[in-house]
Backbone as numpy.savetxt, mean C-alpha at the origin, in Angstrom:
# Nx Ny Nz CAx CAy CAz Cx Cy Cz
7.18 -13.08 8.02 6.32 -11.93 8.10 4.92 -12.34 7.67
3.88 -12.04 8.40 2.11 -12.62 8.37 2.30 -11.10 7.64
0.85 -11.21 6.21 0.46 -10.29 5.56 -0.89 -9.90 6.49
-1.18 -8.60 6.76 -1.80 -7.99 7.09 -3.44 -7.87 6.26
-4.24 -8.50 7.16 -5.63 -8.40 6.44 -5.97 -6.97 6.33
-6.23 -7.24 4.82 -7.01 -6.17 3.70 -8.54 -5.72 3.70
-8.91 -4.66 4.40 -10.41 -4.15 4.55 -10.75 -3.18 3.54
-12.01 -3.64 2.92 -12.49 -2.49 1.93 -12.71 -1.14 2.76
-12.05 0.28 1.96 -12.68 1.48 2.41 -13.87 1.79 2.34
-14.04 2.63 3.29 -15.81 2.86 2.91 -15.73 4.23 2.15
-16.55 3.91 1.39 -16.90 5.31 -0.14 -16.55 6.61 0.71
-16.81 7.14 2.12 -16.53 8.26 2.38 -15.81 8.37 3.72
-14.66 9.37 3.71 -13.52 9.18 3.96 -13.92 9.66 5.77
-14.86 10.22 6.12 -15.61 10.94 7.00 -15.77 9.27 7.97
-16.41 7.98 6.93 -16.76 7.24 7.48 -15.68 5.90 7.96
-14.52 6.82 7.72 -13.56 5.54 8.42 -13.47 5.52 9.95
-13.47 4.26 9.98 -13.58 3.45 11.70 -12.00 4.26 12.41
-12.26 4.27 13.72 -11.11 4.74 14.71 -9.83 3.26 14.32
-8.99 3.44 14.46 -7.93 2.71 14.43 -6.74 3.43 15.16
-5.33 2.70 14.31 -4.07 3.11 14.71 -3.82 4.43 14.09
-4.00 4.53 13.18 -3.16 5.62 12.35 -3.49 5.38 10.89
-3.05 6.43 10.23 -2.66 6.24 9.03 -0.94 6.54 8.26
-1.25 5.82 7.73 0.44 5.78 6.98 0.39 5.62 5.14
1.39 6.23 4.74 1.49 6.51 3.22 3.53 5.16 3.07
3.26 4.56 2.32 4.34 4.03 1.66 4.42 3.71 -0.37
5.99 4.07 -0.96 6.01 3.30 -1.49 5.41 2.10 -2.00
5.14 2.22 -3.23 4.30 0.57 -3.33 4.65 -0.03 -5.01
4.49 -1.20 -5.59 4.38 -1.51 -6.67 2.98 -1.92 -6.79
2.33 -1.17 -7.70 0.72 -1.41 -7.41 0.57 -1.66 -9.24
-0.40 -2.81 -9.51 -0.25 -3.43 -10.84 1.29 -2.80 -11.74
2.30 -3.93 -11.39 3.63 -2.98 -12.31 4.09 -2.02 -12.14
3.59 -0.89 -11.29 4.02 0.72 -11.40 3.95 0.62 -10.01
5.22 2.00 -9.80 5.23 2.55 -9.10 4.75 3.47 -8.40
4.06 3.49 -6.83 3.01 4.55 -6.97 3.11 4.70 -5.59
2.72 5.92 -4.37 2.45 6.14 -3.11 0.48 5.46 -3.06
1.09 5.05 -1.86 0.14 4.16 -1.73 -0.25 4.34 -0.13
-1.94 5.10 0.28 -1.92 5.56 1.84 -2.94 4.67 2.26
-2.75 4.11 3.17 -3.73 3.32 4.22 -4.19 3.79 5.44
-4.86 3.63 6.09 -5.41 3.56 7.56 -5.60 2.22 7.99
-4.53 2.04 9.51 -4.19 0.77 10.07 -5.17 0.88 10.99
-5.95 -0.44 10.74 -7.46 -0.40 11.94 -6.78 -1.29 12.85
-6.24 -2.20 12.70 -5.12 -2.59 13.99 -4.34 -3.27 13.80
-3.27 -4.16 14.87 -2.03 -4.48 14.12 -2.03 -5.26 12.72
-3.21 -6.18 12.81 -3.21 -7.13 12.09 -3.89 -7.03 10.34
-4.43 -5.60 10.73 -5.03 -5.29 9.11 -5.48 -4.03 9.13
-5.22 -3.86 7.67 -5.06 -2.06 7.09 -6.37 -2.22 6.30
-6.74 -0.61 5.61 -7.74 -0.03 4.83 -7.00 0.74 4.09
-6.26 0.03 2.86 -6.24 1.07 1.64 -7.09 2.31 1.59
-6.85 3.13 1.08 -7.45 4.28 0.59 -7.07 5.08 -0.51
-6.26 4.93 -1.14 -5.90 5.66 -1.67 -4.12 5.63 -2.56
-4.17 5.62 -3.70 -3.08 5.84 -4.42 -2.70 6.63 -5.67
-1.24 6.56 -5.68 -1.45 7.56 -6.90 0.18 7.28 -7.64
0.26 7.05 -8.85 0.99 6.48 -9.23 2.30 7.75 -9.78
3.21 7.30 -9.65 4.92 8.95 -9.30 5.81 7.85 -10.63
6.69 8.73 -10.68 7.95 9.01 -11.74 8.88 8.70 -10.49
9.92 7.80 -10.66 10.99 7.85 -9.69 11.99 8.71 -10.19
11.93 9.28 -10.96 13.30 10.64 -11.71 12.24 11.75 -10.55
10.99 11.83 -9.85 10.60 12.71 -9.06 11.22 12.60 -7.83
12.27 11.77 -7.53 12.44 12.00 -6.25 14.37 11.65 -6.60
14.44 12.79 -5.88 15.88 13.09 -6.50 17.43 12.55 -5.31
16.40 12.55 -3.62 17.70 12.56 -3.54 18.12 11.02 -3.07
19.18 10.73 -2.38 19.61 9.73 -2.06 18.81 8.61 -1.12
18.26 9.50 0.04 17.06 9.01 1.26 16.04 8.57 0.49
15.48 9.68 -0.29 14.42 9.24 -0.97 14.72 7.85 -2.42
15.83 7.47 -2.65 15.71 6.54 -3.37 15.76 5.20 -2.74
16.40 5.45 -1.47 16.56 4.50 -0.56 15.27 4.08 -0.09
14.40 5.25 0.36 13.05 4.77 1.14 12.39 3.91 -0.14
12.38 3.82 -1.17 12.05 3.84 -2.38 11.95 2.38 -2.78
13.17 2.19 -2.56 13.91 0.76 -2.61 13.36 -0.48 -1.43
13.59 0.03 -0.31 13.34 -0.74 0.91 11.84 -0.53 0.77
10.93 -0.13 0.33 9.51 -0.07 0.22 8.92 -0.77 -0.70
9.38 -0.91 -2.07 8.52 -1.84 -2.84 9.25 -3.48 -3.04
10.16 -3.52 -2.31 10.66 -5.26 -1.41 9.41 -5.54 -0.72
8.87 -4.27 0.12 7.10 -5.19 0.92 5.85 -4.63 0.56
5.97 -3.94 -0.29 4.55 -3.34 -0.38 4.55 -3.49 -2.54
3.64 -4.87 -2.87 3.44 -5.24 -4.10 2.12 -5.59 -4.04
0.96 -4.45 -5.02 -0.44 -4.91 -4.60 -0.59 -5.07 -5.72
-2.00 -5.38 -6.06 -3.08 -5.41 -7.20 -3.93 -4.51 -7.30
-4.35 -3.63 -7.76 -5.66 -2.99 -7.47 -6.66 -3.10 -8.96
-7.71 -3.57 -9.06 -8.98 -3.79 -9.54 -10.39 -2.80 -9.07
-10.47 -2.12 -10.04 -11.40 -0.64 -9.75 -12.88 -1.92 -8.74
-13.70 -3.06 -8.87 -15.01 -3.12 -8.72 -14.01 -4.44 -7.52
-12.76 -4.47 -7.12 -12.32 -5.49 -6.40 -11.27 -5.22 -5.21
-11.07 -3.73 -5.55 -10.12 -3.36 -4.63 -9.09 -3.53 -4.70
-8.31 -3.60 -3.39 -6.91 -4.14 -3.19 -6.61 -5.34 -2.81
-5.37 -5.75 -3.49 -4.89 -7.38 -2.83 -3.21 -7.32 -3.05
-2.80 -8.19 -2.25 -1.38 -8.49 -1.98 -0.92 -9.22 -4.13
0.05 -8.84 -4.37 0.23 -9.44 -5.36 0.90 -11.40 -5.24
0.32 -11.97 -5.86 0.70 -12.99 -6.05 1.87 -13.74 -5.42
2.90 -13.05 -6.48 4.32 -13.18 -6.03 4.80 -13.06 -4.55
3.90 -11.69 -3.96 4.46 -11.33 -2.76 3.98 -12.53 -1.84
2.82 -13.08 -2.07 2.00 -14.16 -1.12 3.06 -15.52 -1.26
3.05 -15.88 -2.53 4.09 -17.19 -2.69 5.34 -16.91 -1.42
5.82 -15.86 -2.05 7.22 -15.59 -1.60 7.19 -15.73 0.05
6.44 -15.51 0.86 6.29 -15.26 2.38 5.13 -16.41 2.57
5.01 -17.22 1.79 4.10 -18.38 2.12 5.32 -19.91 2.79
């Protein structure tokens, strides 16, 4: 699996470029668990935008622990307030 190049958002949300879509996943973002939403500018690379860090006792049922599970196996970032987002370490080794 090729990691998907990482584009800084632009400060206003008005000013994001046309792409694919946007999509929200599961993520391990520094240690924690958190929903984590992007906008895919095309196959090959996304635009973070946005996260927010959840309680897994918030999601109660079975699907949702599952999506849960199978989501932070690929989605392990870094985020740095003046640096953005980046793939975590581990995840790069691991698929290197």
């Amino acid at each position: 699996m090729k990691l998907p190049k990482i584009i800084p958002a632009p400060k206003s949300f008005e000013d994001m470029p046309e792409g694919i879509g946007s999509h929200w996943a599961f993520a391990i973002i520094n240690g924690r668990l958190a929903e984590i939403h992007w906008h895919q500018i095309s196959k090959d690379s996304i635009m973070p935008w946005a996260h927010a860090y959840v309680k897994r006792s918030a999601y109660k049922t079975k699907h949702e622990q599952k999506m849960i599970d199978v989501d932070i196996k690929k989605y392990i970032f870094t985020y740095r307030k003046k640096t953005g987002y980046a793939f975590a370490k581990s995840l790069v080794k691991k698929l290197a």
